[in-house]
C-alpha positions in Angstrom: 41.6 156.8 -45.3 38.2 155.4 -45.4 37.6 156.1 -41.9 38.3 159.9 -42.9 36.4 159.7 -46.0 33.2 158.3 -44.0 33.5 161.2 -41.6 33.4 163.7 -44.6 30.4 162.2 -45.9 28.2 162.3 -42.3 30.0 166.5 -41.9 28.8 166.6 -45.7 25.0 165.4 -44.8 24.8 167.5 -41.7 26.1 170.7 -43.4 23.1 170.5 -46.6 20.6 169.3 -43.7 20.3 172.3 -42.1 19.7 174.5 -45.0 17.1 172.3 -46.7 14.7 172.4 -43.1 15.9 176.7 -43.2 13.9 175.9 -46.6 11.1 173.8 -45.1 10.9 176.3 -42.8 10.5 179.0 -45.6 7.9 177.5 -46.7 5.6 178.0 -43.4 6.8 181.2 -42.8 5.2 182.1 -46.2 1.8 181.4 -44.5 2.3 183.0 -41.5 3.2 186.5 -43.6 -0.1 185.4 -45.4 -1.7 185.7 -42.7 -0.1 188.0 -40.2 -0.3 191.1 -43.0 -3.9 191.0 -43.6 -4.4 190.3 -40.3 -2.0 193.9 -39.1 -3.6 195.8 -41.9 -6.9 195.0 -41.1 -7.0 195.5 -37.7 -5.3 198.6 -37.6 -7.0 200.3 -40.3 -10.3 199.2 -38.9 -9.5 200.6 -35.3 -7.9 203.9 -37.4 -11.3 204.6 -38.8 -13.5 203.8 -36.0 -11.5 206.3 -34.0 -11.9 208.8 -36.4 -15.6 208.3 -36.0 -15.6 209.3 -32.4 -15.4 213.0 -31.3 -13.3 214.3 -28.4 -10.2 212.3 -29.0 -7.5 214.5 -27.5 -3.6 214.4 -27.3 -0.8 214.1 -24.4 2.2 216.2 -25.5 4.8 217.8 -23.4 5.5 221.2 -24.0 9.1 220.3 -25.2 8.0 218.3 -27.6 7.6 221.0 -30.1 11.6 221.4 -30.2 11.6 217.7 -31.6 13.1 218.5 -35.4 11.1 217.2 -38.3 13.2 215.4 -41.0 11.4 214.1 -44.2 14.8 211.5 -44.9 14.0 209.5 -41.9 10.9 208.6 -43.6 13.3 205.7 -45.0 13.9 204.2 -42.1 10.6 204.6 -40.3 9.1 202.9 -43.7 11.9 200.2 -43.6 10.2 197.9 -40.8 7.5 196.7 -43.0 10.7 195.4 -45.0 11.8 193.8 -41.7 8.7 192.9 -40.5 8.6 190.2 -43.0 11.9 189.3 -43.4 12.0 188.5 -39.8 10.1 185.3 -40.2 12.4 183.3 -42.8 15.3 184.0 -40.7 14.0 181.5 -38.4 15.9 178.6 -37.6 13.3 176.4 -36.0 9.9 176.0 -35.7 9.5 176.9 -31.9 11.2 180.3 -32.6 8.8 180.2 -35.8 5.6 179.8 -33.6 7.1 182.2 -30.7 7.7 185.5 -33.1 4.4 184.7 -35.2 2.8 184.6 -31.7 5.1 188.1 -30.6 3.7 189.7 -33.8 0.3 188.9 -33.3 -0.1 189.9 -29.9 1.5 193.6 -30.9 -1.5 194.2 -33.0 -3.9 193.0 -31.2 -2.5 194.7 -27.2 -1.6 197.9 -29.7 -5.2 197.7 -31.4 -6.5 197.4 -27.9 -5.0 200.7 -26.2 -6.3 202.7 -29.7 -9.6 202.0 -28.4 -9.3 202.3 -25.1 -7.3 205.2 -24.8 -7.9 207.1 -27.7 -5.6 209.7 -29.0 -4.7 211.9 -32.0 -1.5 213.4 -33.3 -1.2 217.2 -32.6 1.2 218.6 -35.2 0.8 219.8 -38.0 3.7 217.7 -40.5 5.1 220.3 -43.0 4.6 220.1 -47.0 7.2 217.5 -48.2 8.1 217.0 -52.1 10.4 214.7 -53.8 11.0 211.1 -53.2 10.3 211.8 -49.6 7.1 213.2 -50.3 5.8 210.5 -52.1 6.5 207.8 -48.8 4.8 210.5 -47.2 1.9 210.3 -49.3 1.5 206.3 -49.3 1.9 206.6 -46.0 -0.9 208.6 -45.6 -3.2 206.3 -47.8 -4.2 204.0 -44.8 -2.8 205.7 -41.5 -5.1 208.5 -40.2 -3.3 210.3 -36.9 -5.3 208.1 -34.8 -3.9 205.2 -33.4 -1.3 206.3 -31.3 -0.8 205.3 -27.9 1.1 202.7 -27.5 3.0 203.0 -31.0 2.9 200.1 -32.6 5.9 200.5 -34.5 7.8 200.8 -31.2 6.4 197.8 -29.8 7.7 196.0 -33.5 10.8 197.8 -33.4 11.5 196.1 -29.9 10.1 192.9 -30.8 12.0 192.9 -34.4 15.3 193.9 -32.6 14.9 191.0 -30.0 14.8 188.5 -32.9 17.6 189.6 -35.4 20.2 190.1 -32.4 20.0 186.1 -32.0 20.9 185.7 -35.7 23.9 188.2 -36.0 27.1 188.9 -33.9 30.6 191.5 -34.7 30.1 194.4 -36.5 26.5 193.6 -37.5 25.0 193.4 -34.5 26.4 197.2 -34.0 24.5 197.3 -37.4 21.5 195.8 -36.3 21.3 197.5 -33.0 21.8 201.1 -34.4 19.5 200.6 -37.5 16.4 199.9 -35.0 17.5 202.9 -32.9 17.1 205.0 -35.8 13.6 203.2 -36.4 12.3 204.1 -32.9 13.9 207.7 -33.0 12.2 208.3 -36.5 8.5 207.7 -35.1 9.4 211.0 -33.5 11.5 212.8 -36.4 8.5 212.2 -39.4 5.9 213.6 -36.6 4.0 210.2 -36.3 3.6 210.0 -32.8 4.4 211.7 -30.1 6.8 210.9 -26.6 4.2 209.3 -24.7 3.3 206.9 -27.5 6.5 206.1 -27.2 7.3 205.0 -23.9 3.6 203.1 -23.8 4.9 201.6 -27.0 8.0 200.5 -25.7 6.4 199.2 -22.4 3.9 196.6 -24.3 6.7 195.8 -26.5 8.9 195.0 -22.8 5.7 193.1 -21.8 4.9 191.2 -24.8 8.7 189.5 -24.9 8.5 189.1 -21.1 5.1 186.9 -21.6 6.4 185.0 -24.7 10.1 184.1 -23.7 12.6 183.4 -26.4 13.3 180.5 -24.3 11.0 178.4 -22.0 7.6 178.5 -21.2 5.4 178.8 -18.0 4.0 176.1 -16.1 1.4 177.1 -12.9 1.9 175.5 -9.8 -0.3 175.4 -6.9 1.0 177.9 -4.2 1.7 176.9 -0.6 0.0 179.0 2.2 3.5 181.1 2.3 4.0 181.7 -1.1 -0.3 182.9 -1.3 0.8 184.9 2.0 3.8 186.8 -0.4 1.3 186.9 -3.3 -1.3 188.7 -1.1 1.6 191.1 0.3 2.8 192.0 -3.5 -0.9 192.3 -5.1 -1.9 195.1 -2.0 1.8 197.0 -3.4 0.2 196.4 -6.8 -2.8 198.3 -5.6 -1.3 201.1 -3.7 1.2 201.8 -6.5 -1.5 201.3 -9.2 -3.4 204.2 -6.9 -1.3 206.2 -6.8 -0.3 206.1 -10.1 -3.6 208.5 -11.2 -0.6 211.2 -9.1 2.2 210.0 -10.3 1.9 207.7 -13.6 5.7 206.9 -13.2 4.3 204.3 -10.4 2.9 202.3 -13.1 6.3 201.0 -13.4 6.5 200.0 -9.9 3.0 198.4 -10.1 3.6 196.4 -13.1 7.1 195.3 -11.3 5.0 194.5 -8.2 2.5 192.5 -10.3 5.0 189.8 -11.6 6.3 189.2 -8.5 3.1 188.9 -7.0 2.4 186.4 -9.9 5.6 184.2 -9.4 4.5 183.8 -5.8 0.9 183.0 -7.0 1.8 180.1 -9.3 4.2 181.4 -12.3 7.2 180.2 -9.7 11.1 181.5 -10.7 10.3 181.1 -14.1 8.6 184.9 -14.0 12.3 186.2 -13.2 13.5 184.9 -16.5 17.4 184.3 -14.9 19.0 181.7 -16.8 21.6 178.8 -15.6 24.9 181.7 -16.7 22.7 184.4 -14.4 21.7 186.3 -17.3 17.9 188.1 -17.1 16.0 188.5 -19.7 16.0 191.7 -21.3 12.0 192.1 -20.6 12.4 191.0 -16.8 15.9 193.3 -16.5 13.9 196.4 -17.3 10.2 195.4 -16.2 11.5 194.4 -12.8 13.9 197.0 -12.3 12.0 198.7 -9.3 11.7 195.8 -7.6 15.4 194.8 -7.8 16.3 198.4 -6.8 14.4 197.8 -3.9 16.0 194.2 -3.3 19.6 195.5 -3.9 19.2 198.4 -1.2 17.2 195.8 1.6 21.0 193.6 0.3 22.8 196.7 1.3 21.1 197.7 4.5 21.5 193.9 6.0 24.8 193.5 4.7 26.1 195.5 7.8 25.0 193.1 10.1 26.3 189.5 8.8 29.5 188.4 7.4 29.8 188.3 3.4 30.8 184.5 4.1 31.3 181.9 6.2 33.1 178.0 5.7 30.7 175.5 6.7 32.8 172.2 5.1 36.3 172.1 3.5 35.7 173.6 0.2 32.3 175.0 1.0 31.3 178.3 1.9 27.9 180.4 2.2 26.8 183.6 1.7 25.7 186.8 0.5 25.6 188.6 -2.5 29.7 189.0 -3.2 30.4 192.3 -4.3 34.3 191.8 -3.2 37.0 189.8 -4.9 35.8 185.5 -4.3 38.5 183.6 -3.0 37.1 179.9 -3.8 37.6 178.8 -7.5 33.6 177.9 -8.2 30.1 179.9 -7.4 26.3 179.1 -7.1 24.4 181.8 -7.5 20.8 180.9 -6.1 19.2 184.6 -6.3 16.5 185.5 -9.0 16.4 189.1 -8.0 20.3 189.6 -9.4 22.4 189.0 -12.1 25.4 187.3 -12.1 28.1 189.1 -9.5 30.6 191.1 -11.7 33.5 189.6 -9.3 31.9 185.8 -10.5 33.2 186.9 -14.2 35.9 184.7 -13.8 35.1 181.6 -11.5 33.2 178.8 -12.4 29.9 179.5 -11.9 26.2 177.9 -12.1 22.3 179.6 -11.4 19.7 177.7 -9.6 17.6 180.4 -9.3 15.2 180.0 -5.9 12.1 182.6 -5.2 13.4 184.0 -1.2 11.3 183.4 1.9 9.8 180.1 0.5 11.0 176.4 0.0 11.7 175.7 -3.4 10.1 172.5 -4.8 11.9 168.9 -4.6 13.4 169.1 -8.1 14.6 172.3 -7.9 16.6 171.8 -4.4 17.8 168.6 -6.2 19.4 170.5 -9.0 21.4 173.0 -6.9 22.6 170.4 -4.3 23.9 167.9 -7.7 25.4 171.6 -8.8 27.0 172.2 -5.4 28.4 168.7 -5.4 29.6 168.7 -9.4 31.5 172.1 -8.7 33.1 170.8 -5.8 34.2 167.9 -7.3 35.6 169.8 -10.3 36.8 172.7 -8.7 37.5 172.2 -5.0 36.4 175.0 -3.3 32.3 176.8 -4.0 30.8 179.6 -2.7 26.9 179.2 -2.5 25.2 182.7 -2.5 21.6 183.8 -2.4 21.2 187.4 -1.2 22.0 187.5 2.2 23.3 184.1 3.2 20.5 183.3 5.2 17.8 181.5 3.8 18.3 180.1 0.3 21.8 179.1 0.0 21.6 178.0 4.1 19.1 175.4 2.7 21.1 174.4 0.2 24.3 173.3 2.0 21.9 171.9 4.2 20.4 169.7 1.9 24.0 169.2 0.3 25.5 168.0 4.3 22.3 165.3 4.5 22.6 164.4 1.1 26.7 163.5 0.7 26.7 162.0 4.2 28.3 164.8 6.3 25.1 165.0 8.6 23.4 161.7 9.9 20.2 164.3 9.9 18.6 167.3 9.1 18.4 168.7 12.6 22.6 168.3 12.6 22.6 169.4 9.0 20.9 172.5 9.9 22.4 172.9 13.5 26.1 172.8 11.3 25.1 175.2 9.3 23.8 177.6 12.1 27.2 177.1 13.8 28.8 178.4 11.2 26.6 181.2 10.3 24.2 182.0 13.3 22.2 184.8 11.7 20.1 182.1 9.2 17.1 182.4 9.1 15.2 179.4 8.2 10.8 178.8 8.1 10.2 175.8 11.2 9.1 173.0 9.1 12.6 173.2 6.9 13.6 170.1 8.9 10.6 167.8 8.1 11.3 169.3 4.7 14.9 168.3 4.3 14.1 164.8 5.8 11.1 164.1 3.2 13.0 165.7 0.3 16.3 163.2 1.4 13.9 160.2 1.4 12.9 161.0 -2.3 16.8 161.9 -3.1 18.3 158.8 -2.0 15.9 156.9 -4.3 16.7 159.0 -7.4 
């Protein structure tokens, strides 16, 4: 009974623990709101004034635009993310997330502050007389924003950024709650003739870039490119600059160019850690939409080379490479060693593990390390694995490579690799993967 009792008392200490750091934690998000609100205020009205100041400041509206409805009651909700804006920092639950949405909010302002100055524009319409309670929000809204600092809306890029951070905190019906109450948010910018459809879409598009450079999760870390991955970079950056061209044409291509530019960076030095694929094969919501062109243009090259090589092949009893699986997976366990692709909808229901690996390059030591222990571990627990990169050529040929040297079912790399060709002939593998394999065993034996 003591035994019981003792447990009791440590589940007792844990439970009040966590609320009394929620309440240290209170305690510097009070700071931060001291400074972040001068800090938005300032800024914004100072930028709002200057671009009054100037002459010419034009408008972008589309001619369908003028069908948008105005209604003076979603005034409420557009007026209802100051509420959240400061709430958002005592919901916290550590200091990291703290420091990451006090760094999320700052960065809005200033990027947001930024494109007011450098593309200045003015809101066109003219907003109807409005009475009543709603007139009044009306009005204080009207003390301190002029229809000048518009593109990109900063209570888009908020509304994205706000939405990120309260779906970790809620779950059921409230996350229904939470998801449609910011929806109404973004949709009101439009209904209380505030900004127009193009401050919208630049709004949203910093907002996207803003949680893609400050993860939730994570951080970067620049590594010092081999002649390969500058080769990629170099290939990626002139797709930057034809898209980015063209763009002038076409400014849908900025989408493409911005897509472009990531991967260009990951190459560079950012590494897999730009693709933002977690160990379940989830993508971040920034890199699922940022990249999106790209990955359209990686899931049709998947497609067009899938006619030409087997979806799998066995290599060792309970070990099987290949491509992307987009059929029913006989063995019991996955790896999934894209970065370009979420997790396979038929993978739902095996066990399953991410090692995400950039294509056409060598991953580093560590990270070859971690998806060979990964293809061993699922074996072990589950018998039979399929390890998958896109095609089934490159990546996840490596990999059961490395695994055959490593477990002692090659005496070599050459016979590793020459196994693994037998088995799947079309892999394509850079010349100095041997010599690799070979000096990365030498560093695994010893771990």
């Amino acid at each position: 009974m003591g035994h019981l009792h003792g447990v009791s008392g440590r589940a007792t200490r844990v439970m009040t623990a966590r609320p009394e750091r929620r309440y240290r934690l209170w305690g510097i998000a009070v700071l931060w709101l001291a400074v972040l609100a001068p800090f938005f205020f300032l800024t914004y009205g100072q930028v709002n004034q200057f671009t009054q100041s100037r002459e010419g400041v034009g408008s972008i509206v589309f001619g369908w635009e003028h069908h948008i409805p105005f209604l003076p009651w979603t005034i409420i909700p557009y007026w209802s993310l100051d509420l959240l804006y400061g709430l958002a920092l005592f919901v916290c639950t550590s200091r990291q997330e703290l420091h990451r949405l006090v760094a999320r909010l700052a960065l809005a302002s200033v990027l947001a502050c930024m494109g007011f100055l450098l593309f200045p524009l003015r809101f066109s319409f003219i907003r109807p007389e409005v009475t009543g309670m709603f007139g009044w929000l009306f009005h204080q809204l009207e003390q301190f924003d002029l229809p000048f600092n518009q593109s990109p809306s900063l209570h888009i890029i908020l509304c994205w950024l706000l939405w990120c951070h309260y779906r970790r905190h809620v779950q059921g019906l409230m996350s229904v709650v939470n998801t449609g109450g910011f929806l109404l948010i973004a949709v009101s910018v439009l209904t209380t003739w505030q900004h127009h459809v193009i401050d919208v879409v630049s709004g949203a598009g910093v907002g996207l870039f803003i949680s893609w450079l400050i993860p939730e999760r994570g951080g970067w870390c620049w590594q010092i490119p081999d002649a390969r991955r500058r080769q990629l970079a170099c290939r990626y950056a002139m797709g930057v600059v034809i898209c980015g061209g063209l763009a002038c044409l076409l400014p849908w291509l900025w989408w493409f160019a911005i897509a472009l530019g990531i991967i260009a960076l990951s190459y560079a030095g950012l590494g897999v850690a730009a693709l933002q694929k977690d160990e379940q094969g989830r993508l971040s919501y920034a890199a699922r939409c940022l990249l999106l062109p790209w990955r359209w243009g990686a899931w049709a090259t998947v497609r067009y080379y899938m006619r030409r090589v087997p979806p799998h092949s066995a290599v060792h009893e309970g070990v099987s490479l290949g491509a992307f699986p987009r059929q029913p997976i006989a063995a019991r366990a996955v790896l999934d060693l894209t970065s370009e692709f979420p997790r396979a909808a038929c993978a739902a229901e095996r066990a399953y593990q991410a090692v995400p690996m950039l294509d056409l390059t060598l991953p580093d030591g560590s990270t070859l390390s971690q998806a060979v222990r990964a293809l061993e571990a699922l074996r072990q627990q589950h018998e039979t694995v399929l390890v998958h990169c896109a095609l089934g050529l490159t990546r996840s040929a490596l990999v059961v490579s490395a695994w055959l040297l490593a477990y002692h079912h090659a005496s070599s790399a050459d016979e590793a690799i020459q196994r693994v060709r037998n088995a799947r002939p079309q892999i394509l593998l850079p010349e100095q993967t041997s010599a690799y394999l070979t000096g990365w065993h030498q560093g695994y034996a010893h771990d």
